[in-house]
Structures are given as structure tokens and as C-alpha cells.
NUSEVO-117645 format. One record per residue (C-alpha): residue number from 0; residue in one letter; z, y, x negated. Coordinates in nm, 4 decimals, padded with zeros to 6 digits. Each point is the difference from the previous one (the first is absolute). Example, Ala and Ser with C-alpha at 12.3 -4.5 7.8 and 13.67 -1.06 7.14 Angstrom:
2
(rec 0, a, (00.7800, -00.4500, -01.2300));
(rec 1, s, (-00.0660, 00.3440, -00.1370));
END
This chain:
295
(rec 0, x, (02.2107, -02.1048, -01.8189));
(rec 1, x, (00.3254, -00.1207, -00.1292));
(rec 2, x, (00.1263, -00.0130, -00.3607));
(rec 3, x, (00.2744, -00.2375, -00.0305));
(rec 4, x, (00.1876, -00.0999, -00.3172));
(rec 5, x, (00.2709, -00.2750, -00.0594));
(rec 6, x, (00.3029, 00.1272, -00.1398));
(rec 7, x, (00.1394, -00.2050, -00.3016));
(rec 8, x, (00.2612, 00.1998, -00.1779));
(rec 9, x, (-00.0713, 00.0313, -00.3553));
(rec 10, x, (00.2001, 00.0201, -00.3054));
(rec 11, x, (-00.0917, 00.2902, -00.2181));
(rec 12, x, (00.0372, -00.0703, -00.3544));
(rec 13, x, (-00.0305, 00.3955, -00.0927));
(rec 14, x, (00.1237, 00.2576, 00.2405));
(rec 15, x, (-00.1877, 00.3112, 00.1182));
(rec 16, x, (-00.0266, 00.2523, -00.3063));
(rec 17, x, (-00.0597, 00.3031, 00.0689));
(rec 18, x, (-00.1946, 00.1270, -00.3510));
(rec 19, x, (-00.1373, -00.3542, -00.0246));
(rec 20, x, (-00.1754, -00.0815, 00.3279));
(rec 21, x, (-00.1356, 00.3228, 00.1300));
(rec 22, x, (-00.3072, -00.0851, -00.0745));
(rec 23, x, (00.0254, -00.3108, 00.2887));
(rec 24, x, (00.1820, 00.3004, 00.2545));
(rec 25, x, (-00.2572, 00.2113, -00.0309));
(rec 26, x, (-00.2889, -00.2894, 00.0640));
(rec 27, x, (00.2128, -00.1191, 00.2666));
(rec 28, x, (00.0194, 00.3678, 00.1690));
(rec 29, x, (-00.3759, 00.0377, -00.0613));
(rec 30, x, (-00.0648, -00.3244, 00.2161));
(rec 31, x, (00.2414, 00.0945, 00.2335));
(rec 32, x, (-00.1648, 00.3221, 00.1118));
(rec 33, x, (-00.3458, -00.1535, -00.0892));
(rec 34, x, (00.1051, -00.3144, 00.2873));
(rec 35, x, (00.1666, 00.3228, 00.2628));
(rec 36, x, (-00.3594, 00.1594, -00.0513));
(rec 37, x, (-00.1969, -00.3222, 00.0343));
(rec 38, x, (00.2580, -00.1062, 00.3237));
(rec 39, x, (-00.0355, 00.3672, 00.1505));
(rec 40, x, (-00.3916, -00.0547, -00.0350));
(rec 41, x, (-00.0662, -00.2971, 00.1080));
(rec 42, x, (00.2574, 00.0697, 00.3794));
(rec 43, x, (-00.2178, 00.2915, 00.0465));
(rec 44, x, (-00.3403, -00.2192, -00.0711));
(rec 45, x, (00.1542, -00.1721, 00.2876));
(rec 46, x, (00.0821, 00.2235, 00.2209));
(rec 47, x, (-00.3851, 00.0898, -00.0594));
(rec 48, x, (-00.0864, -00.3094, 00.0944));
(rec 49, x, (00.1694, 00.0198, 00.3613));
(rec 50, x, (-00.1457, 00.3195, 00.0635));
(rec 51, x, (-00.3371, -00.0997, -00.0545));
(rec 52, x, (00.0395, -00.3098, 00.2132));
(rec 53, x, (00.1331, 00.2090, 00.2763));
(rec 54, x, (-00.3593, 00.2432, -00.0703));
(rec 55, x, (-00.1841, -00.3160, 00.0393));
(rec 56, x, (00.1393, -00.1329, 00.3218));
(rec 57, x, (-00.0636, 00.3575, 00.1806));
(rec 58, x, (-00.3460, -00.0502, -00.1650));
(rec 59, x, (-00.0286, -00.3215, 00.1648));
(rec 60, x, (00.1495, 00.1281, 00.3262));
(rec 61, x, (-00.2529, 00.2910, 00.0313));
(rec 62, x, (-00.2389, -00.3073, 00.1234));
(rec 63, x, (00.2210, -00.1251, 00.2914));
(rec 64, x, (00.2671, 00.2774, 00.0287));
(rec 65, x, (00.0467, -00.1127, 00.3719));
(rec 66, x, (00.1055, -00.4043, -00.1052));
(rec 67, x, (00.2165, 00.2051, -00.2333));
(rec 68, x, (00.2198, 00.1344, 00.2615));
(rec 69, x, (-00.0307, -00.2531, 00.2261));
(rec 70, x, (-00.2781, 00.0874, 00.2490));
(rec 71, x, (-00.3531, -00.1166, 00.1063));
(rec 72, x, (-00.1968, 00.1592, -00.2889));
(rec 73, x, (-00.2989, 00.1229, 00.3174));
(rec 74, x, (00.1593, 00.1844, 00.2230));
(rec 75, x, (-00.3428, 00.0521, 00.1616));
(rec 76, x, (-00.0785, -00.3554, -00.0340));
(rec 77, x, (-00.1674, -00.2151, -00.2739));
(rec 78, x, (-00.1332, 00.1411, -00.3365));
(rec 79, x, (-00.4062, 00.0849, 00.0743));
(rec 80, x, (-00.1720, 00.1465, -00.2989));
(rec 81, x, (-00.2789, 00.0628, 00.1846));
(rec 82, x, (00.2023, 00.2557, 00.2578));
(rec 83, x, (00.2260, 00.0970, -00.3151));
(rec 84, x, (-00.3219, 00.1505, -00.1618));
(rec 85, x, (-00.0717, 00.2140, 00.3518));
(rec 86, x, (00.3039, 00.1276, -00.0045));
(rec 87, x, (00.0050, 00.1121, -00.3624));
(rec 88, x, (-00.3278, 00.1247, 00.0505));
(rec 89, x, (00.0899, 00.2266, 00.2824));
(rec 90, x, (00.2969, 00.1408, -00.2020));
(rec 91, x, (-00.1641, 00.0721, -00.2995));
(rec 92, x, (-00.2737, 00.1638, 00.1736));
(rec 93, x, (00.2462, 00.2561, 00.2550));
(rec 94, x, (00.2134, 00.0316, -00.3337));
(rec 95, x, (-00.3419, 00.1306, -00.1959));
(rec 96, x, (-00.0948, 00.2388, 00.2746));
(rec 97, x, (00.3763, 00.1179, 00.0612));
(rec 98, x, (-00.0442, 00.0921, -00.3649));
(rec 99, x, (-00.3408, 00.1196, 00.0135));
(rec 100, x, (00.1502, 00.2505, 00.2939));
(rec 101, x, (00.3248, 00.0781, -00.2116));
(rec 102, x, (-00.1736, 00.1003, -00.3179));
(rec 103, x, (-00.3160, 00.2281, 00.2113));
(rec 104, x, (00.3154, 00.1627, 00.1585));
(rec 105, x, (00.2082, 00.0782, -00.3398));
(rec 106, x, (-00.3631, 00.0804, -00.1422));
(rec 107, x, (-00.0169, 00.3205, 00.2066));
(rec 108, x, (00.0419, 00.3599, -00.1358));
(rec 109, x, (00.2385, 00.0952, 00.2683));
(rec 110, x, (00.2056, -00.1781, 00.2839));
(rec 111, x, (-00.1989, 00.1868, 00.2813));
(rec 112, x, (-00.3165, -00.1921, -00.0823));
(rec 113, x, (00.1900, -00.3201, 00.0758));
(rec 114, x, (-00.1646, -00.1209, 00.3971));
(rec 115, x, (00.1666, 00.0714, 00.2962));
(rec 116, x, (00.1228, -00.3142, 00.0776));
(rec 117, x, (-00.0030, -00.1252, -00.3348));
(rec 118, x, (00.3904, -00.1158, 00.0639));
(rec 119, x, (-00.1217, -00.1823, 00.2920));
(rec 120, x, (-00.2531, -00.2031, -00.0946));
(rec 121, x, (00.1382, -00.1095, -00.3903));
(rec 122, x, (00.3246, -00.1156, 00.2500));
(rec 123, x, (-00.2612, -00.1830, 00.1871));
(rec 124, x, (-00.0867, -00.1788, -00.2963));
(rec 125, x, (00.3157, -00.0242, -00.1362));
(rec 126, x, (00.1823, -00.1790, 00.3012));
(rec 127, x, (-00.3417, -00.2287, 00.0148));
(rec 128, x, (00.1400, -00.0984, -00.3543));
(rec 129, x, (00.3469, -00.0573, 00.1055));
(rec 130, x, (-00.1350, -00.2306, 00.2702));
(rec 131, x, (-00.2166, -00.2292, -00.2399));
(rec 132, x, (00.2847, -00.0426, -00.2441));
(rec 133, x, (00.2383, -00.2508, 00.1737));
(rec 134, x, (-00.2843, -00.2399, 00.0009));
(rec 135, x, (-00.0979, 00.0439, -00.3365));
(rec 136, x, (00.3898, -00.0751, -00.1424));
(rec 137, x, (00.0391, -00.3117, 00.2711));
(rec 138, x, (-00.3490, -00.1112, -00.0927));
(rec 139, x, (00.0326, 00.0484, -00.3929));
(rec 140, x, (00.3536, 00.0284, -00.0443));
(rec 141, x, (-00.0283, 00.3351, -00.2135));
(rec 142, x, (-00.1031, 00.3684, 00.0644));
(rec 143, x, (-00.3749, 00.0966, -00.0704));
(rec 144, x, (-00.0705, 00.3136, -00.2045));
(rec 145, x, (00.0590, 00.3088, 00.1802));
(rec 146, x, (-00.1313, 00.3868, -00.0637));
(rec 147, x, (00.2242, 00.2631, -00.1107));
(rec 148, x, (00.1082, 00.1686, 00.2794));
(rec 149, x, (00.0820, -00.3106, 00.2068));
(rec 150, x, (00.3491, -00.0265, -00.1490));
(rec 151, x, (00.0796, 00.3682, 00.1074));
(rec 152, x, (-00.1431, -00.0591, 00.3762));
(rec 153, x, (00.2324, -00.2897, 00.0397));
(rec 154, x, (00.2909, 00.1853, -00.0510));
(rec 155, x, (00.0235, 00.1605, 00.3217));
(rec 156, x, (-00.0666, 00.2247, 00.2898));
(rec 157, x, (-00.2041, 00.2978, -00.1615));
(rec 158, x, (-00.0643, 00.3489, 00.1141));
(rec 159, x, (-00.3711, 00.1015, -00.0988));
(rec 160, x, (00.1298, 00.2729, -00.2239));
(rec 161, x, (00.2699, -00.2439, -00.2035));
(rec 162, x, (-00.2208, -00.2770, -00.0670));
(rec 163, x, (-00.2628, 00.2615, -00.1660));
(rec 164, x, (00.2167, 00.1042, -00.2333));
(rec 165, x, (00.0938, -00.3261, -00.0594));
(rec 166, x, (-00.3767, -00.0807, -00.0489));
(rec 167, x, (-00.0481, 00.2458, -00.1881));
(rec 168, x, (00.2761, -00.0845, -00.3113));
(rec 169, x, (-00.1811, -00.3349, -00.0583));
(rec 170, x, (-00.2365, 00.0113, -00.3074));
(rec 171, x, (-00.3678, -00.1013, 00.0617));
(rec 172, x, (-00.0074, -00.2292, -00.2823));
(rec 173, x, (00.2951, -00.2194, 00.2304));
(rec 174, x, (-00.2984, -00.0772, 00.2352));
(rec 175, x, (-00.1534, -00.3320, -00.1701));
(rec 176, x, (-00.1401, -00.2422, 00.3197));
(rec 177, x, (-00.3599, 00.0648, -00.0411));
(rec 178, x, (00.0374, -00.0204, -00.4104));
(rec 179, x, (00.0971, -00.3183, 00.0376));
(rec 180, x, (-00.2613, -00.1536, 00.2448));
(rec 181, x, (-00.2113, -00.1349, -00.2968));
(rec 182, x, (00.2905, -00.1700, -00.1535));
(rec 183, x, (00.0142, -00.2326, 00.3541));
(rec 184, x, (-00.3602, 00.0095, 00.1182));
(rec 185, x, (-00.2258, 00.0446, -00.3460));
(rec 186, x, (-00.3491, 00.0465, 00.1605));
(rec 187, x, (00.1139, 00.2691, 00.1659));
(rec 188, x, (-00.0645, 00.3619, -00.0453));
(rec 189, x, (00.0452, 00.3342, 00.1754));
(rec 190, x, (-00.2713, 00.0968, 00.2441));
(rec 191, x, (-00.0587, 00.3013, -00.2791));
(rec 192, x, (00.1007, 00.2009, -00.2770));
(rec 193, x, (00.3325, 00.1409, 00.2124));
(rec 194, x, (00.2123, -00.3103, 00.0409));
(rec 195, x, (00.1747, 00.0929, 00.3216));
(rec 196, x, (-00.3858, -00.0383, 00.1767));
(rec 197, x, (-00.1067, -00.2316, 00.2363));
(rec 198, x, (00.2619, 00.0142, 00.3237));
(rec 199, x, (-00.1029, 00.0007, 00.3674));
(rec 200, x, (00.1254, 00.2633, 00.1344));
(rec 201, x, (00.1570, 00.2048, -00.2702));
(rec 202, x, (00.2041, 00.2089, 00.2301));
(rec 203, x, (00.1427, 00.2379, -00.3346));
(rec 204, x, (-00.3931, 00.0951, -00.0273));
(rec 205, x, (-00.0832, 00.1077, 00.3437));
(rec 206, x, (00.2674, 00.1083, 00.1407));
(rec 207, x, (00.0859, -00.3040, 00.2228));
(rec 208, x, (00.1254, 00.1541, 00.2913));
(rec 209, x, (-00.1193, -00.3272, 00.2097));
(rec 210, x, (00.1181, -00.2370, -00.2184));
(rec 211, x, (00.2179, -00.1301, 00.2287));
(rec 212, x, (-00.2819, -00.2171, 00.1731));
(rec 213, x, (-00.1004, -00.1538, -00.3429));
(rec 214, x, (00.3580, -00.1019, -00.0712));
(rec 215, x, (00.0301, -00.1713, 00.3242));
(rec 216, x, (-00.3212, -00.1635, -00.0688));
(rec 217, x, (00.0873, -00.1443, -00.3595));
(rec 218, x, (00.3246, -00.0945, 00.1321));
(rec 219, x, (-00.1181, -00.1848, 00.2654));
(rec 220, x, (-00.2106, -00.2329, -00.2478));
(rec 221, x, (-00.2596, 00.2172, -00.1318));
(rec 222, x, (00.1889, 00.0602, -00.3463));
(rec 223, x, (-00.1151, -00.3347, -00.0982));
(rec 224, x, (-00.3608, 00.0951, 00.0301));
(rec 225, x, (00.0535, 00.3046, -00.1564));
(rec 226, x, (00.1388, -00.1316, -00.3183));
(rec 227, x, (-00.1757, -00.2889, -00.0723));
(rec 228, x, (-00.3223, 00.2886, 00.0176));
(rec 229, x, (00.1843, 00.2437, -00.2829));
(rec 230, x, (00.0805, -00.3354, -00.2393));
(rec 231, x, (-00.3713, -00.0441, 00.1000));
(rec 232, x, (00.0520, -00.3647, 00.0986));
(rec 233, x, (00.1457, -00.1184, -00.3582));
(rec 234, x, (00.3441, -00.0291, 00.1011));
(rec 235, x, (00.0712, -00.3847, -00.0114));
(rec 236, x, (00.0645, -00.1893, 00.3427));
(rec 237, x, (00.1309, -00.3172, -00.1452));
(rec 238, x, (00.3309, 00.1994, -00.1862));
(rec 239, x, (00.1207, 00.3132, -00.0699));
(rec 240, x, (-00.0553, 00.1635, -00.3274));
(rec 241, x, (00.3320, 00.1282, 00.0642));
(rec 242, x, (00.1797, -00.3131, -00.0278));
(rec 243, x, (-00.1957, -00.1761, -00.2491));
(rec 244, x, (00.0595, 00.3146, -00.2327));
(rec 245, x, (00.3848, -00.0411, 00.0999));
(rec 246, x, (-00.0135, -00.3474, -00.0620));
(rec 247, x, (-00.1443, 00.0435, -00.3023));
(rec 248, x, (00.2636, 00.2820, -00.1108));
(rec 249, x, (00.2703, -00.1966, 00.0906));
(rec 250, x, (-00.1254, -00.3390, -00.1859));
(rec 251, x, (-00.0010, 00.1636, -00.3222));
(rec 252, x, (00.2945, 00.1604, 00.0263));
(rec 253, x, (00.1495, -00.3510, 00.0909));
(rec 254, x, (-00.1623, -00.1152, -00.3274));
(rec 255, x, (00.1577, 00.2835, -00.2149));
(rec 256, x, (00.3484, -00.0841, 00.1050));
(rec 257, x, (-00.0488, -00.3769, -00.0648));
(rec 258, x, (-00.1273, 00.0380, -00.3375));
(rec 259, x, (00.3045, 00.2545, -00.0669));
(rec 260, x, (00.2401, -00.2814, 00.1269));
(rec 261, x, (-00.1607, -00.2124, -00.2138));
(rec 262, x, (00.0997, 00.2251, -00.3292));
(rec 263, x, (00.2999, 00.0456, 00.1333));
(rec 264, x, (00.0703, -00.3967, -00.0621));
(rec 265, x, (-00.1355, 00.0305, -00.2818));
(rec 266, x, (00.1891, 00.3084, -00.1441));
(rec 267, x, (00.3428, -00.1798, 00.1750));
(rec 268, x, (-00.0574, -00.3114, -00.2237));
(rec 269, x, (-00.0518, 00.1486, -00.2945));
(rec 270, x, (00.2852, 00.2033, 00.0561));
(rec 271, x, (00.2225, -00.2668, 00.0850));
(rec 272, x, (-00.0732, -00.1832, -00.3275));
(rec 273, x, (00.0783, 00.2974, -00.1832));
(rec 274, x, (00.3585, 00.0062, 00.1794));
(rec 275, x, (00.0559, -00.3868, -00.0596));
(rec 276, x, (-00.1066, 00.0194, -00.4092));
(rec 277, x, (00.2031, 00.3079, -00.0439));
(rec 278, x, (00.3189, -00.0924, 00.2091));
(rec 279, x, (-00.0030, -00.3316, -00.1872));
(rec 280, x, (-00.0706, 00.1554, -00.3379));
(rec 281, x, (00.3118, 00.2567, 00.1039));
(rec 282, x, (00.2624, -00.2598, 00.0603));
(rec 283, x, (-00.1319, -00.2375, -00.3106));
(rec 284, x, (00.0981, 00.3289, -00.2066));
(rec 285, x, (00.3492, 00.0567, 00.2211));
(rec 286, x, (00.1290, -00.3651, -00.1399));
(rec 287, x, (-00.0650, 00.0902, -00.3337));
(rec 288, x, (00.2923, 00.2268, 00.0016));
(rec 289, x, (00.3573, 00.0822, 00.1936));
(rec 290, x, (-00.1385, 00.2538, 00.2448));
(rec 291, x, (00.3347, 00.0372, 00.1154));
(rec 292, x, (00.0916, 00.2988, -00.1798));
(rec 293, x, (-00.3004, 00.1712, 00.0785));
(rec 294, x, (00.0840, 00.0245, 00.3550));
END
């Protein structure tokens, strides 16, 4: 916006008086700071603006983040719903029983009821994980959900003894997976009233000391087989849930910031009207009178 004005110098047939035209000063002051307020305002509606179109081109980047940065957006090759919906399938179902395991553990009285080779075999699981996730982010170009205690195993090398004190700080209530099952696949419910039934091979329930084996034999395609049986064949094979509810997150939230850009124009052009009548109202008043002395 710019507020031009053509200077014509005018002759004043009554100078500035002081007792006589305060009344015009102090309207003029008035519109002055009423004009820095309304200026101030409407730069900052602005600067709103910008920020929320910057929000909605991440938004729209979260769909192709790889074109973004200038690679092939499959690493692993083409986009195949079909294998997408495997893989997110496999995840949620290690992440579920990693948590099922986690909260049976943190569940008991005392540490020396924990199994044996309870360290062992949730590692088992846990690097079975970190092997599924790479395709999952090249495939889907975002991170699935992920239990509780998956952030603290991927921080490093642990000792038995560290990482179950670790375990051990993190409040049951942080452990969610399984909670929110329903919300992806509706038709399905737990195998019974304890939510965390319904695993092959629940190692954290009898002791597990040959669990070894079984991990080699989910690992080597078996997991597949396994999951599809504790979703009891509802999981769809067409798409993930997964993406379609991330897809559907991310399309509203796409819709939020374009209808508060839209405001925003609004708000800015209502705003600049009120600049343009009150600027022009301001210097209308200023060649009524010899300002000069005022300044």
C-alpha cells in the first residue's frame, strides 16, 4: 500500500492559535495514534499471513517430502498401497506386542519376577522393529506410530541393568498402541477382556527362554501371518489405515490454514481502508491550519 499526496502549498488565511484550534490538535493526535495502531496491526496481520503460508507448504510437503528436497520420492521403488498396508500392518502389530511385553514387565510387584531373558527377547523384537521401519518411511514417506519404549531403545547400546531403570521411569498410561487399534481398524476388538491378549508366543508370559527360534521364524516371513491372524483378517489389503488416517489429518489441517488465509485478506482489507479514510481525513484537517508551529 502506498499513500501518496500532491503537495500544493497553501495560503493560510488564519495562523495556528494555540487557545483557538486545540480542539483540531487534539483530533489530529487522536488519528495519528489511532492510524500508528491501525498501521502496527495490520504489518503484523501480515506477517501472519506469511507464516501461515509457510505452515501450509510444509503441510503440503508432508505428501512428497522427497520431490521437496530433490530426490526420487520411493527410494524402494514405486508407491504400492497394497505392500504399504503389509508393512504398516507388521509394525503396528510388533509395536502392540512390544507394548503388551513392556507394560506385563512394569506390571510386576518386583524386578526379580521379570524372565530370565526378558532383555533378550524384547531386543529381539525391538531390532525386528528397527528393521521394518526404513521401508515404512521410503514407502509412506512418514514414521508409523511407535510404543513407548521404542524411543529409549534407539538411543543406544544398553546394559540390561540401565535400560530397566530406564523402563521403569516411563508411566503406564504413555503406552497407547493397542488403545488406538479401533480408531484404524473399527471391527476390531481384543481377543478378551485384558487388551494386551491374543499374541503367539507371548514370551513375557512363559518365560521365553526359546524365543529365539520364533523370532527367526517371524523374521524370516512368518510375521506377516502372524499379524494379519491378531487383526483377525480385518486389516485392509488395498491401503493402509495408517495413511488414509494421515491423509485425512493432514487434509484438514490444510483446510484450516486456507480458511485462516482467507480472513487474513479479509481482516488486511478492511484494515487498509481504515488507514486510507483516516490518513486522508488527517491531512484534509492539517490544511485547515499552519501546522508549522506545531512542529
Amino acid at each position: 500500500m502506498k499513500l501518496r499526496r500532491r503537495y500544493q502549498k497553501l495560503q493560510y488565511e488564519y495562523p495556528y492559535n494555540e487557545d483557538l484550534d486545540e480542539h483540531l490538535v487534539t483530533a489530529m493526535r487522536r488519528m495519528a495514534e489511532k492510524l500508528a495502531y491501525l498501521a502496527k496491526r495490520r504489518i503484523d496481520l501480515i506477517d501472519e499471513a506469511q507464516k501461515t503460508l509457510q505452515e501450509l507448504d510444509v503441510l503440503e510437503a508432508m505428501q512428497d517430502p522427497y520431490v521437496v528436497l530433490g530426490f526420487n520420492r520411493h527410494i524402494s521403488g514405486p508407491p504400492n498401497p497394497a505392500r504399504q498396508s503389509i508393512i504398516d500392518m507388521s509394525i503396528l502389530y510388533l509395536g502392540c506386542r512390544i507394548e503388551a511385553a513392556a507394560v506385563h514387565l512394569l506390571t510386576l510387584p518386583r524386578t526379580e519376577d521379570w524372565p530370565r531373558a526378558w532383555f533378550i527377547n524384547l531386543s529381539l523384537d525391538m531390532r525386528h522393529l528397527t528393521y521394518l521401519l526404513p521401508s515404512a518411511v521410503s514407502q509412506m514417506s512418514h514414521s508409523p506410530p511407535l510404543p513407548a519404549c521404542f524411543d529409549l531403545y534407539s538411543r543406544g547400546n544398553w546394559a540390561e541393568a540401565a535400560f530397566q531403570n530406564e523402563l521403569r521411569r516411563i508411566p503406564i498410561a504413555a503406552f497407547k498402541m493397542v488403545d488406538n487399534v479401533p480408531k484404524l481398524v473399527p471391527e476390531w476388538t481384543p481377543e478378551s477382556h485384558n487388551k494386551y491378549d491374543g499374541f503367539s508366543t507371548p514370551w513375557w508370559l512363559d518365560g521365553g527362554m526359546d524365543y529365539q527360534s520364533t523370532s527367526d521364524g517371524l523374521r524370516s516371513g512368518g510375521l506377516t501371518a502372524v499379524a494379519r491372524a491378531y487383526f483377525k483378517n480385518l486389516w485392509p489389503t488395498d491401503r493402509s489405515p495408517i495413511a488414509v488416517a494421515r491423509d485425512s489429518i493432514r487434509e484438514q489441517n490444510i483446510a484450516v490454514q486456507i480458511e485462516r488465509l482467507k480472513q487474513l485478506e479479509i481482516t488486511v482489507e478492511r484494515l487498509t481502508r481504515q488507514i486510507n479514510h483516516i490518513f486522508s481525513r488527517l491531512i484534509a484537517l492539517a490544511d485547515t491550519i499552519d501546522i508549522s508551529g506545531i512542529i
